[in-house]
C-alpha positions, 0 to 999 in steps of 0.5 A: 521494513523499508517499504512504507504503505502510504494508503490512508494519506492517499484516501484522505486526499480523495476524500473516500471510505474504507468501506467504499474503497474496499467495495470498488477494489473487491476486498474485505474491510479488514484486509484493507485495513490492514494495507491502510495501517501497513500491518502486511508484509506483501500485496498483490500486484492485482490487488495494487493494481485495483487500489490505484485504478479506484483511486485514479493514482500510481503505485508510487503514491501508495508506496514508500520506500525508506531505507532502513539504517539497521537492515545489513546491506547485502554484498553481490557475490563477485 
């Protein structure tokens, strides 16, 4: 997958908890672990929503897009 969650980095910085993240956002602890280690394959926009307002951040910082060399490349149909 192209898009890379980038979460751990951005709580390490502001030095807060799974637990304590989980608490303000309104989730469980596993299904934030779960973002933290990016074994998901979508988000909610209002759970991103949360996650940034908690962390005084943008999605932006959360989110990483990488692009993946072996994915094909769709054509547009013309």
């Amino acid at each position: 997958m192209a898009i890379i969650l980038r979460l751990d980095r951005v709580m390490a910085d502001r030095k807060i908890s799974l637990g304590e993240l989980a608490g303000r956002v309104g989730i469980a602890n596993v299904n934030l672990s779960r973002m933290k280690t990016g074994r998901v394959s979508a988000i909610r926009f209002s759970t991103l929503n949360a996650i940034c307002r908690a962390l005084r951040c943008q999605p932006g910082d959360i989110l990483e897009y990488v692009e993946d060399e072996t994915e094909p490349f769709p054509r547009p149909n013309v």
